[in-house]
C-alpha positions as CSV (number, residue, x, y, z in Angstrom):
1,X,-100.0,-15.1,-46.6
2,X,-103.3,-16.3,-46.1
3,X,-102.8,-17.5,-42.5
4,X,-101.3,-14.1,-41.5
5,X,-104.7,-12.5,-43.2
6,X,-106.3,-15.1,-40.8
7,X,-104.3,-14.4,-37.7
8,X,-103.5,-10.7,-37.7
9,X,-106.3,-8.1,-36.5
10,X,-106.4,-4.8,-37.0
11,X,-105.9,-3.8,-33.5
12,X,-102.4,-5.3,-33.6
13,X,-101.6,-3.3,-36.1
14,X,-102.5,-0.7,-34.7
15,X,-101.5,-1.3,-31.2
16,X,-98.2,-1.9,-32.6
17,X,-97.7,1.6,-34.1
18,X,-98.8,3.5,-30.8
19,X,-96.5,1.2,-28.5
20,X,-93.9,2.3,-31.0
21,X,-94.8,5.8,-31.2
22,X,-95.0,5.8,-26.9
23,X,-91.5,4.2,-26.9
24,X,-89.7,6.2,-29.6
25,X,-91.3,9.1,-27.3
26,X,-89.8,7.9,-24.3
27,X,-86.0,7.0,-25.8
28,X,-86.1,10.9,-27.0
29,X,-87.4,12.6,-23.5
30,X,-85.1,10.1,-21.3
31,X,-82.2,11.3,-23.8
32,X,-82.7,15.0,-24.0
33,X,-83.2,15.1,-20.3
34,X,-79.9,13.2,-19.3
35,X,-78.5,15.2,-22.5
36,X,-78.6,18.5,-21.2
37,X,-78.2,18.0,-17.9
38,X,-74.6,16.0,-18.5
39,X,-71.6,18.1,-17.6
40,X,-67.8,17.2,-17.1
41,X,-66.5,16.8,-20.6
42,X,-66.2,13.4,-22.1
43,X,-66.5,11.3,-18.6
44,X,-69.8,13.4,-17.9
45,X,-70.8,12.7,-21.3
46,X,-70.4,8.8,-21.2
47,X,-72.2,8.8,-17.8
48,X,-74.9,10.4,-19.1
49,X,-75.2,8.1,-22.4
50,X,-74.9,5.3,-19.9
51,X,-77.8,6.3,-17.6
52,X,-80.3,7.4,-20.5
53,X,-80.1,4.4,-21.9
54,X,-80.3,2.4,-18.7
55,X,-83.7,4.4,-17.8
56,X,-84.9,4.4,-21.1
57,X,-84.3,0.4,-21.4
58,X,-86.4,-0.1,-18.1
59,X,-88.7,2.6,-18.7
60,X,-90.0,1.4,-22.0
61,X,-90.1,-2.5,-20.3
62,X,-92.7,-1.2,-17.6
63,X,-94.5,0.6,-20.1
64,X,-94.6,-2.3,-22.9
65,X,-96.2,-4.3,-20.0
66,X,-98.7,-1.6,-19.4
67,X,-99.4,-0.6,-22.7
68,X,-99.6,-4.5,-23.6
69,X,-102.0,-5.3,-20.4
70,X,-104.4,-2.5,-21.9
71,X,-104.6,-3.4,-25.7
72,X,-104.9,-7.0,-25.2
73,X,-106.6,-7.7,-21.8
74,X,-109.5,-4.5,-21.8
């Protein structure tokens, strides 16, 4: 425990709540967009599940990167 005291900064802490808040944003936009826009019964339905998911995946990759350049490089 003492090493992590040693080793863990406040800014990580806290840098790992907004990345988390940012992504959780992200998974809920990219789903209700692709949510209400599905149509065509079940196989509409799967495709959309399929394709949120897909976007959100990448989406929250570029941003992590982003997000992960400006907390720990600035």
């Amino acid at each position: 425990m003492q090493n992590t005291n040693a080793i863990v900064e406040a800014g990580d802490i806290l840098s790992g709540l907004i990345k988390s808040f940012v992504f959780a944003l992200i998974v809920a936009v990219v789903g209700c967009y692709y949510g209400f826009r599905c149509g065509g019964g079940a196989a509409g339905v799967g495709t959309a599940t399929t394709s949120s998911v897909v976007t959100a995946f990448l989406l929250v990759i570029v941003t992590d990167y982003f997000l992960s350049t400006f907390f720990y490089i600035s």
